[in-house]
ZATIMAR-422920 format. One record per residue (C-alpha): residue number from 1; residue in one letter; x, y, z. Coordinates in nm, 3 decimals, always signed. Layout:
BEGIN
R    nr   rest        px        py        pz
R   NUM      a         X         Y         Z
...
This chain:
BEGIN
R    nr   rest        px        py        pz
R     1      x    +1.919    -1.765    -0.965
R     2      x    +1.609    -1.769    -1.182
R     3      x    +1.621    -2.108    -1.101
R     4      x    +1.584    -2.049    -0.752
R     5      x    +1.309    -1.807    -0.820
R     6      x    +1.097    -2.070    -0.947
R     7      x    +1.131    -2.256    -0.640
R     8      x    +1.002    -2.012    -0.361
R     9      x    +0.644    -2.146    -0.239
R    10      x    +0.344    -2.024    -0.430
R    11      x    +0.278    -1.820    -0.106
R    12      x    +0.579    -1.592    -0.169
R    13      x    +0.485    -1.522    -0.518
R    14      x    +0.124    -1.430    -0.452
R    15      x    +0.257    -1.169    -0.220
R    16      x    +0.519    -1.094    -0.468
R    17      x    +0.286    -1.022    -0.785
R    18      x    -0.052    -0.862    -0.420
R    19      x    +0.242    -0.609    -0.349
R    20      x    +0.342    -0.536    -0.728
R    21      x    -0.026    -0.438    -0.779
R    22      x    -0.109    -0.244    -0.448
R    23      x    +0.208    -0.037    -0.497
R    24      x    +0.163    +0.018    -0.816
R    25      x    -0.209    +0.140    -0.763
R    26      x    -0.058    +0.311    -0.480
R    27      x    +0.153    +0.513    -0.653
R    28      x    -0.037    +0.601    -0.936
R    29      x    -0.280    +0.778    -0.713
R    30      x    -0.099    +0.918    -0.427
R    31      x    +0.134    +1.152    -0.615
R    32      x    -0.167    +1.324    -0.721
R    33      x    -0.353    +1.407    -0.443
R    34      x    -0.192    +1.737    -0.375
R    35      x    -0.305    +1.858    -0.761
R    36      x    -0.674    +1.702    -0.650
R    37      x    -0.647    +1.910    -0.317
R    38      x    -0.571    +2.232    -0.486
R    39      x    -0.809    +2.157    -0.812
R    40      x    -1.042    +2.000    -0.698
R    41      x    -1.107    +2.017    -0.336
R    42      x    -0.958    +2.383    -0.272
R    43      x    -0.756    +2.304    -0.050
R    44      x    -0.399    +2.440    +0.027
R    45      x    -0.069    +2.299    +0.170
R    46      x    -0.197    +2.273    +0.555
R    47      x    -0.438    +2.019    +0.474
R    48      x    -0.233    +1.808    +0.249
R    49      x    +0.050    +1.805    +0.564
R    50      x    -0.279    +1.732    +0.801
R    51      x    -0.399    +1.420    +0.617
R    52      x    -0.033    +1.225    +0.526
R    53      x    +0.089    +1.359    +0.879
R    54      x    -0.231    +1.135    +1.025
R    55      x    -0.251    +0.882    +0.744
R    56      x    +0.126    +0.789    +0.787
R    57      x    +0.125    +0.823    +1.138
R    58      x    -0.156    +0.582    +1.195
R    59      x    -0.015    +0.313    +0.968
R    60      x    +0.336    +0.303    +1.130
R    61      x    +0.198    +0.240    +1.432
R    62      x    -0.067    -0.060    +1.330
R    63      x    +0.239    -0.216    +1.218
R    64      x    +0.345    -0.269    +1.553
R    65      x    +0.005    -0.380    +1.714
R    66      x    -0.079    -0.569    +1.394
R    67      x    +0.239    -0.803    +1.464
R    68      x    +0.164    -0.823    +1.842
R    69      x    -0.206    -0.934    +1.754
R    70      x    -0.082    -1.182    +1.452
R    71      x    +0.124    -1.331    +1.664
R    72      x    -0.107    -1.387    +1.971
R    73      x    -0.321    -1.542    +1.734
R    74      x    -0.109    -1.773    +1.528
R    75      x    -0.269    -1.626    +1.230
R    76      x    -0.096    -1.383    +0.981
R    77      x    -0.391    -1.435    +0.651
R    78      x    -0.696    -1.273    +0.781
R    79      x    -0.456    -0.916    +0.889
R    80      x    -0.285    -0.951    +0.536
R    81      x    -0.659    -1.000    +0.345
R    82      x    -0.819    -0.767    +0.551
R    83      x    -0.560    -0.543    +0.503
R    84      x    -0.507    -0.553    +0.136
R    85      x    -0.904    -0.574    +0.146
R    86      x    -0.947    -0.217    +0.321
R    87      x    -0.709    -0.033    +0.108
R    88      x    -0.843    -0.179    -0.224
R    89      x    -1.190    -0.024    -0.098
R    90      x    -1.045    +0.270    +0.021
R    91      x    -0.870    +0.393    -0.284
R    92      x    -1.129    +0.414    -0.602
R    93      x    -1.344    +0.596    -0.331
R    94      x    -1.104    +0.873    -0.345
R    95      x    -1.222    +0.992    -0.697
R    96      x    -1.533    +1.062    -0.507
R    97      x    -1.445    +1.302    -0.212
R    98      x    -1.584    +1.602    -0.203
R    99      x    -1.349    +1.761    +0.076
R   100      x    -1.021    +1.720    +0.196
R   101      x    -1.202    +1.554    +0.562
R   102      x    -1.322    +1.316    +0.311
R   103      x    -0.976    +1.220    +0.156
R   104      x    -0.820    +1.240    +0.535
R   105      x    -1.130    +0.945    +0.601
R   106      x    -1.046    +0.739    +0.284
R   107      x    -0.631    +0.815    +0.303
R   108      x    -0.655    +0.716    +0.698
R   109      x    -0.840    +0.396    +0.581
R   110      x    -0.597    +0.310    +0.343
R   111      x    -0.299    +0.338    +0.575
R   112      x    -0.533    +0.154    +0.855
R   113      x    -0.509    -0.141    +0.597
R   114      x    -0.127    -0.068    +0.532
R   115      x    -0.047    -0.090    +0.922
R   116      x    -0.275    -0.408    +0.952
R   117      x    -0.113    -0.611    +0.697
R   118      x    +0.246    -0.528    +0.678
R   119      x    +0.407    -0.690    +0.995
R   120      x    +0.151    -1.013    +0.971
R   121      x    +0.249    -1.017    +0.578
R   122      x    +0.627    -1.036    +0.675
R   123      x    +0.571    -1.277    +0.945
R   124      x    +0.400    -1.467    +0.655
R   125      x    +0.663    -1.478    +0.405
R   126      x    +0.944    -1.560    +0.698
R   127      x    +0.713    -1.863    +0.767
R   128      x    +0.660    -1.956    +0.409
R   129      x    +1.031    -2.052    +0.360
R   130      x    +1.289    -2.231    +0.530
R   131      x    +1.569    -1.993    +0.717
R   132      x    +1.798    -2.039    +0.398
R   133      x    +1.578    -1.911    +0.143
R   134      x    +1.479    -1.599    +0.373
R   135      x    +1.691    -1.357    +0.222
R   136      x    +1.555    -1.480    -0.160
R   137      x    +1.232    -1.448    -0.066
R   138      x    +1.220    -1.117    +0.084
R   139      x    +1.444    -0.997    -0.177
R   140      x    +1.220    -1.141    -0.430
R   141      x    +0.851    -0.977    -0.276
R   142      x    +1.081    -0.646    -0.211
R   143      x    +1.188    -0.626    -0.610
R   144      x    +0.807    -0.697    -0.690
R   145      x    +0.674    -0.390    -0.466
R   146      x    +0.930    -0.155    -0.596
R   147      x    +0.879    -0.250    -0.941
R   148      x    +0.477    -0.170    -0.865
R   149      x    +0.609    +0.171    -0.728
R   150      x    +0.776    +0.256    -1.042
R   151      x    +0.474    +0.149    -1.239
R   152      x    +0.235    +0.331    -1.091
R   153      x    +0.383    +0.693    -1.156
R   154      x    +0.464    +0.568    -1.501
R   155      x    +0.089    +0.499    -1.606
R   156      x    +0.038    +0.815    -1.418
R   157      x    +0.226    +1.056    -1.615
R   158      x    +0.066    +0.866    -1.945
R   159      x    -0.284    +0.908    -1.812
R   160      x    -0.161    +1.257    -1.790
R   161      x    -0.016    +1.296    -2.074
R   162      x    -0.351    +1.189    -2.232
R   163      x    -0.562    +1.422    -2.007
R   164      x    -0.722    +1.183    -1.861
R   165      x    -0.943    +1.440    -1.559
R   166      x    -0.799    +1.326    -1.214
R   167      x    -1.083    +1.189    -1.047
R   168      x    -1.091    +0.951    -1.362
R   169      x    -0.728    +0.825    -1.290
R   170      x    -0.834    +0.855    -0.919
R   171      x    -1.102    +0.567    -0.991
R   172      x    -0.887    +0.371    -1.258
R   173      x    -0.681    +0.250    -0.944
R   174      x    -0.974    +0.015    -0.927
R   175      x    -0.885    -0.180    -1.262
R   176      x    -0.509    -0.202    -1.121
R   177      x    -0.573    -0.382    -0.823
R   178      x    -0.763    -0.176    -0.610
């Protein structure tokens, strides 16, 4: 099998080792927002379900239009760039908001980016390989982004641990990938 591995196209393993660092980042940040909310921004419960109901809302549904456009243009890199792009930008700015409008901006723009390059990005990887290798490759860039999403909470906790003040680890996400 590790064999195998070593075989997918260079493409699948840049995706791979983009998605292990986005979630990762992703999820070092975004289980903290609600303490940042309440600490820092003052802000209760109602704005927390406010910004994810419109930040998750928008980005499932850019995935759809995002593969509908992709695929009229017969180009899948510039949605999964500009996409990554966005949400690399978007998330170190979130040490910086001053109110929870602010983190609804930079959380929408994040999610923008997550609906733009999701469907183009799998599009991407089906193209990448031949039909046979399909299920290795998926199951090879869907290992990498859950092992980033078990990261992330891990360096989380330790930055904790190590009272490390949240807008810091807010603005680390930066050094991880962005």
């Amino acid at each position: 099998m590790f064999g195998s591995l070593r075989e997918l196209p260079r493409t699948v393993w840049l995706l791979g080792l983009v998605s292990f660092f986005n979630d990762s980042t992703s999820e070092l940040i975004y289980p903290l927002l609600p303490i940042y909310l309440a600490s820092a921004l003052m802000a209760g419960p109602k704005a927390l379900g406010i910004i994810e109901g419109i930040a998750e809302a928008t980005g499932s549904l850019l995935k759809l239009f995002s593969g509908v456009l992709s695929d009229r243009r017969r180009s899948a890199k510039p949605w999964v760039v500009g996409g990554y792009a966005l949400a690399a930008i978007a998330r170190p700015l979130l040490a910086f908001a001053t109110s929870w409008p602010m983190l609804l901006l930079l959380r929408f723009a994040d999610r923008v980016g997550k609906g733009l390059r999701t469907s183009p990005r799998d599009a991407l990887l089906a193209l990448t390989v031949d039909p046979a290798r399909r299920g290795l490759a998926f199951g090879f860039h869907r290992s990498l982004d859950n092992a980033g999403a078990v990261v992330g909470p891990l360096l989380a906790a330790w930055l904790l641990a190590e009272r490390v003040p949240l807008a810091n680890i807010l603005a680390c996400s930066i050094c991880c990938w962005g």
